[in-house]
C-alpha positions as CSV (number, residue, x, y, z in Angstrom):
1,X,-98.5,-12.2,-59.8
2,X,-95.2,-12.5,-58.0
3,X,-93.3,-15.2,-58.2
4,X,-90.0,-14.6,-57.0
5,X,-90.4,-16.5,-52.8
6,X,-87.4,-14.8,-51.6
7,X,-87.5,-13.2,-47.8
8,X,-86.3,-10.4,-46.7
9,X,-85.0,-10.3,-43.2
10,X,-83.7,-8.2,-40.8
11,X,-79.7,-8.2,-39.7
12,X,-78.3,-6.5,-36.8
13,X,-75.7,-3.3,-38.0
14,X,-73.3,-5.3,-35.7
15,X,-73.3,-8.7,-37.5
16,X,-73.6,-6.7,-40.8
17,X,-70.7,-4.8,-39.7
18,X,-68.6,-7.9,-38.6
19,X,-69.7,-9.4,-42.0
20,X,-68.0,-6.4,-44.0
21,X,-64.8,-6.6,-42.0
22,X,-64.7,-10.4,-42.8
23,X,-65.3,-10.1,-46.2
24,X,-62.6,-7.0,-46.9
25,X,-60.2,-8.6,-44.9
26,X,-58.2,-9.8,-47.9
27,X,-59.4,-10.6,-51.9
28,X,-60.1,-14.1,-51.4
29,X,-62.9,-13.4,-48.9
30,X,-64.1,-10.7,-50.9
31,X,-63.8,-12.9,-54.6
32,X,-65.7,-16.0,-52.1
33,X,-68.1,-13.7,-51.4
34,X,-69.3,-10.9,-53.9
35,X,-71.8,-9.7,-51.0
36,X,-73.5,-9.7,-47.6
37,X,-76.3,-11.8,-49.1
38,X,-74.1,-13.9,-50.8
39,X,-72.2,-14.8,-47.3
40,X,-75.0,-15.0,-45.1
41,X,-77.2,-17.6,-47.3
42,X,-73.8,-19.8,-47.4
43,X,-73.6,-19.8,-43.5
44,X,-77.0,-20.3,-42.9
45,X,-76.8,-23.5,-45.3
46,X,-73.8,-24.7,-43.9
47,X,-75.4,-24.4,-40.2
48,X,-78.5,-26.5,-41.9
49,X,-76.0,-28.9,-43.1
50,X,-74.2,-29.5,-39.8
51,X,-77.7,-29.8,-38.3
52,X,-78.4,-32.3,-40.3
53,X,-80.9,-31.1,-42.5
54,X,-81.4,-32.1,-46.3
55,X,-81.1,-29.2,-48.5
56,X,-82.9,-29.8,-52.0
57,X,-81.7,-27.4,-55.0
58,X,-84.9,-26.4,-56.4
C-alpha cells in the first residue's frame, strides 16, 4: 500500500523557466531554495497564508 499523499502537478516550461532564473540569480536564492519543488510549495503556502487560510503541519 502507498502511503506517501504527495501530488504531482503539472508546471508551465515558462514559470519553470522563470523559477530557475530566480533561483540562480545569486547563492542566497539558490541556498533558500535547494529546488523547484522546494520554491514552489513555499509560494503556494505563503499565497494560502495571505488568503487567510490555516495551514496545519501534519
Amino acid at each position: 500500500m502507498v502511503t506517501n499523499k504527495e501530488t504531482t502537478v503539472k508546471v508551465s516550461r515558462w514559470l519553470v523557466e522563470e523559477i530557475d532564473k530566480y533561483v540562480n540569480k545569486n547563492m542566497k536564492n539558490a541556498s533558500d531554495f535547494p529546488s523547484k519543488r522546494n520554491f514552489v510549495d513555499r509560494a503556494i503556502m505563503l499565497l494560502l497564508e495571505e488568503k487567510g487560510v490555516k495551514l496545519d503541519e501534519k
